[in-house]
N, C-alpha and C positions, 0 to 999 in steps of 0.2 A: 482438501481442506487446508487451511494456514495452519502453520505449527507458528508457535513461538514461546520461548521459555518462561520471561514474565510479564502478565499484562495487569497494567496498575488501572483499575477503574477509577477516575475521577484525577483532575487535575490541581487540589488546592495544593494548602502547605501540604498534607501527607503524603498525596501523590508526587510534587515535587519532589520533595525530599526525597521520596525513594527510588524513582527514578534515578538520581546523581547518586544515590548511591547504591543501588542496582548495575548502573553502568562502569562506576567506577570500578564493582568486582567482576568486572567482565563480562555481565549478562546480556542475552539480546531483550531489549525493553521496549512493549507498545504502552503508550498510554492511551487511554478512550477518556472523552473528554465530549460531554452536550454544551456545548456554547462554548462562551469563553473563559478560556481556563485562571484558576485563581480561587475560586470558592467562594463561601459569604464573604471574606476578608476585605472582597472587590469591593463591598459595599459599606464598609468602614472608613468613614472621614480620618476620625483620626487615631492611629497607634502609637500608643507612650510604653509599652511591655516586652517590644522586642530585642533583648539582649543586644549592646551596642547601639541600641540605633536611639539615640531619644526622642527622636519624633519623624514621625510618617506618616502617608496615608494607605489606605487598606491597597490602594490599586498601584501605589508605587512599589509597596514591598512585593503582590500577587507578578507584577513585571520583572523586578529583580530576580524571584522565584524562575520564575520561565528560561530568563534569559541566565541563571546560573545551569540551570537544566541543559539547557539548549548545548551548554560547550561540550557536554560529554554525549551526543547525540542519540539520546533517544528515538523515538519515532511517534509522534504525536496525530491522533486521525480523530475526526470529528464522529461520532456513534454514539445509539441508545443500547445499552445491554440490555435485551428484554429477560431473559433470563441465564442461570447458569446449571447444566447439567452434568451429570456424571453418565459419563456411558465408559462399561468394560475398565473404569478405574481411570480414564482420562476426565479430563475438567473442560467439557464445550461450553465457549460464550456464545450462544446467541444474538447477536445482533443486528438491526436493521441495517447493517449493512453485508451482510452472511456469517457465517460460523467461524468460529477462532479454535482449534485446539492447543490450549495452556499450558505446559507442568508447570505452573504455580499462576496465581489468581491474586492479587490485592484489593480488598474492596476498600476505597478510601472514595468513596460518595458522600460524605459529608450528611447534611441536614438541611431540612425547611423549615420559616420561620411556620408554626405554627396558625390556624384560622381561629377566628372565634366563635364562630358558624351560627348568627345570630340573623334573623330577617337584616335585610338593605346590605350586609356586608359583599355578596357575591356582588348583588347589581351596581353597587356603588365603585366594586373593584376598577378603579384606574381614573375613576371620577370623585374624587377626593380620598376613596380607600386608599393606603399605601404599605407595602410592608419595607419597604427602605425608606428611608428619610434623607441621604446623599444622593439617590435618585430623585427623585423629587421634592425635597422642601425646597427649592428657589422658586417654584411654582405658587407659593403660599407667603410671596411678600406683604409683610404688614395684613396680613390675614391671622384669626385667633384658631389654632388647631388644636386637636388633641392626642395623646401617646396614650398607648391601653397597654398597661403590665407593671411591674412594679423591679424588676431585677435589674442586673449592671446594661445589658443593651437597651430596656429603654430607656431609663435614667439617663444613660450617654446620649442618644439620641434626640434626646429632650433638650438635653445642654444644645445637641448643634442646630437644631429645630430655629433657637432663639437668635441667630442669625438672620432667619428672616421673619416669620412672624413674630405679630407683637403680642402675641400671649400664645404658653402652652399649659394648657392643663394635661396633669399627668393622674389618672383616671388607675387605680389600683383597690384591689377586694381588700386589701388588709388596713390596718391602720400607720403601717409603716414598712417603706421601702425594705425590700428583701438585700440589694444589692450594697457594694461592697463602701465601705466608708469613706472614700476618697471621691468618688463621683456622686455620692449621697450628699455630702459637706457642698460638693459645686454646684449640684442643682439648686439646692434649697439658699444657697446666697445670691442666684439668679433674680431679680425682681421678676422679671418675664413669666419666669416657672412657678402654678400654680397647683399644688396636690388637692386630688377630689379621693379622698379615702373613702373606704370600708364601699366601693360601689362597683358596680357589673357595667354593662352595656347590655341591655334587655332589643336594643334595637337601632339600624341606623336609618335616617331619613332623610326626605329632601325631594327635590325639584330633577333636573338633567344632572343636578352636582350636589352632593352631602351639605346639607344643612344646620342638623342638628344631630345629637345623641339621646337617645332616651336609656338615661342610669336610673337603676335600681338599688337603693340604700339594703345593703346585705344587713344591716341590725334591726332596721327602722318596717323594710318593705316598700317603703314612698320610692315610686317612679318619679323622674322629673325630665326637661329637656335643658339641656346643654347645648347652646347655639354653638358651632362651628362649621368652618369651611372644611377642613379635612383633618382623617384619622388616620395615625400611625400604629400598627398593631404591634405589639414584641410581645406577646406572650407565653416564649419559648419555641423548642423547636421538635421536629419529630425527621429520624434517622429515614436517609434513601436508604433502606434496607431488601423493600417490598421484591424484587427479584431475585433474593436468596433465602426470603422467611423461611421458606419451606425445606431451605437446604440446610442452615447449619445453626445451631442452637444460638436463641437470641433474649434477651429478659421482656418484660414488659414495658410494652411501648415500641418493641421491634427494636432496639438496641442490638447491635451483634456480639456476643461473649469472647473471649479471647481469652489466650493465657497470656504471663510477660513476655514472651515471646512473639505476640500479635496473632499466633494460630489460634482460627477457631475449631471448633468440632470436627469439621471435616480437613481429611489431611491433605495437604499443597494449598487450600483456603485460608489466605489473611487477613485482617482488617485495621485498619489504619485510621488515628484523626477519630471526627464529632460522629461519626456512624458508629464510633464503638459505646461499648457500654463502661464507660469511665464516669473516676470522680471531677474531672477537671474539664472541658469543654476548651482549649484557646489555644492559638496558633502557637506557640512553643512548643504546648503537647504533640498538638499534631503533626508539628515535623519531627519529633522525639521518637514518634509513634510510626512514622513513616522510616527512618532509619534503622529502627529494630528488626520492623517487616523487612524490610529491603534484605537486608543481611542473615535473617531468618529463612527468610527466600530461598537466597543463593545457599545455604546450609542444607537445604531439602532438597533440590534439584541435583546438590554436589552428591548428596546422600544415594539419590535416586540412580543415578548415574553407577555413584562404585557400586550399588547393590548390583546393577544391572550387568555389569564390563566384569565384577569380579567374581560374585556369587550366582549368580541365573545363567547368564547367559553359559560358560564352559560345560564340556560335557560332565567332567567329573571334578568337584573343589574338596579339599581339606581346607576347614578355613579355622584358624585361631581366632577367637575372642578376649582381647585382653584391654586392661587398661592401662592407657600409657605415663601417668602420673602413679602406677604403684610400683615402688622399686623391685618390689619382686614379682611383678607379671615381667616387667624390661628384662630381668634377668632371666629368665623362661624363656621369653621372646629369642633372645640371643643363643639358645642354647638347643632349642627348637631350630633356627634359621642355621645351624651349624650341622647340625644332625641330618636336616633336608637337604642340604648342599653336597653332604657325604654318601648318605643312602641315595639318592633321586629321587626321593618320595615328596612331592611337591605339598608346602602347607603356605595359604595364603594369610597372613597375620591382619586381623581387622580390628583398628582400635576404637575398642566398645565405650569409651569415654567421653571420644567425640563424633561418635556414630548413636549417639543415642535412638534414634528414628529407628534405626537397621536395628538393635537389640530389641525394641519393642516389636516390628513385624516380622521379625524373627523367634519372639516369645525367647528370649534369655534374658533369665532373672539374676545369674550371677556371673561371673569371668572367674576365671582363665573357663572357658567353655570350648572343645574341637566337634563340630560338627563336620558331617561329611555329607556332601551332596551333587545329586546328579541331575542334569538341564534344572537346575532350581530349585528339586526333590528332594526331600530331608531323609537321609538315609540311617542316619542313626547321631547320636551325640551322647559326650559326656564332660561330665567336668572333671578338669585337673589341675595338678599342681606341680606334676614334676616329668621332667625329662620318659624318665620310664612310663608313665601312665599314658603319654601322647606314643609310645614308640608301640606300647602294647590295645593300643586303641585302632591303631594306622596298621601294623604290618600282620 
């Protein structure tokens, strides 16, 4: 089976990002990636939010991304993760293209826009239904469409809609826009852009191609029709999660949980970017989020590694627990490391400060701790504090 140290699932901004910097601390890096890589971002006309840049578009920054990636050479393969298991403490991805065994996991899968799941929507999908609007509105010149949602992507979307058709109605259950002030202010100066408040979509219809909407007045109850050529859906999104539901603690809605750290529940499992369960949804986070993991990463695998080389694997270890920002475990340390030098009685000094991982699967609650142990076997421990207490603990 393939080993490989870290494999980042999904290629947008979080995946990027950890990638370059996964590679940069020295890791060996796969990313898995279904299509083309870059994320929903690919299908944003235009970006005004990304630090430095004042203006882009989703698929030039998603390029930039890759090709910043690319110089520190990851290893990028086309695969669906159908799932991911744990067997004997390893992390197997499953893939349609065979097995992967991981020590560390990224899930940075991202999100889908959301369905409505209302009659005509499936059959009409790709014959006026639409969930990108950069993908198809040139298709809808001087043609009257519609947006269904009321938040910052469809508002945005609506704006770039008016490019080519000559009316949008923007079709929202509330009686006003949810989304952020600044693209609320440009819709509504739009002439093109026209809001249908407090209404649903009860229905879409039509001929070979979307003709109309039949809305539902959510105060009133009156059904009506809405003649158009084609519909734009934003009504949020829901997390590529469904291949780890069942592995690591997730909120409602299948969000994935995480600490600040990017760790979920299960350990060497991280999650990165719109499949986590955060306050903010947008590409700065997600590369924010992808840099944390990444380095999180390498901190667990580095972890996994000294537990392995210095505590498990020898026949017999003495090992110190101390931390290395308290002045007097250093001076312990020093005085300990002098004593072992003199006697020959070997103590391996592990610092519990930034071994945090290792004191938890080691169950030590406090430092300066000397544990003794053999092929990995906990033979006894105690806590101390001084020279004599470690010499009378050892000999």
């Amino acid at each position: 089976m393939e080993k490989r140290e870290l494999v980042i699932l999904g290629a947008g901004p979080a995946g990027m990002t950890a990638a370059i910097y996964g590679r940069r601390a020295g890791l060996d890096v796969l990313v898995l990636e279904r299509g083309l890589p870059g994320g929903q971002i690919t299908i944003t006309d235009e970006v005004e939010n990304w630090p430095g840049v004042q203006h882009t578009t989703g698929q030039a920054l998603a390029e930039s991304f890759r090709k910043h990636a690319e110089k520190f050479h990851p290893e990028f393969r086309e695969a669906t993760v159908e799932k991911v298991d744990l067997r004997d403490g390893r992390k197997i991805l499953v893939t349609d293209k065979g097995e992967i065994d991981a020590e560390a996991v990224l899930v940075a899968t991202g999100a889908n826009f959301k369905k409505l799941g209302c009659p005509g929507e499936a059959e009409y999908t790709g014959r006026g239904v639409s969930y990108c609007a950069v993908c198809d509105g040139a298709f809808f010149e001087d043609e009257v469409v519609a947006v269904i949602g009321g938040g910052n992507t469809a508002v945005e979307e609506a704006c770039y809609l008016t490019q080519f058709a000559s009316k949008v109605y923007v079709v929202h259950r509330r009686d006003s826009f949810r989304a952020d002030r600044v693209p609320v202010e440009q819709a509504m100066a739009n002439p093109k852009i026209v809001p249908v408040w407090d209404s649903v979509v009860e229905s879409i219809e039509g001929g070979d191609m979307v003709e109309r909407l039949m809305l539902r007045n959510v105060k009133t109850q009156e059904v009506s029709p809405l003649p158009v050529a084609g519909v734009f859906v934003f009504v949020g999104t829901d997390p590529n999660s469904r291949f780890v539901a069942d592995l690591v603690e997730t909120s409602k809605g299948g969000w994935i949980r995480t600490n600040p750290r990017m760790e979920t529940s299960v350990e060497g499992i991280f999650a990165a970017g719109d499949v986590r369960d955060t306050y903010l949804r947008q590409v700065v986070t997600a590369a924010g989020d992808g840099a944390t993991a990444a380095m999180a990463a390498y901190a667990y695998i580095a972890e996994q590694v000294h537990l392995q080389s210095v505590l498990l694997e020898p026949e017999r270890v003495n090992a110190l627990f101390t931390s290395s920002i308290d002045p007097a475990h250093v001076a312990l340390v020093q005085q300990v490391e002098a004593w072992s030098a003199e006697s020959g009685i070997p103590v391996s000094v592990v610092d519990g400060y930034r071994n945090g991982r290792m004191m938890e699967k080691l169950r030590i609650p406090e430092m300066p701790t000397l544990m003794k142990l053999q092929k990995g076997v906990e033979q006894g421990r105690r806590a101390v504090t001084s020279l004599e207490e470690v010499r009378a603990f050892l000999q």
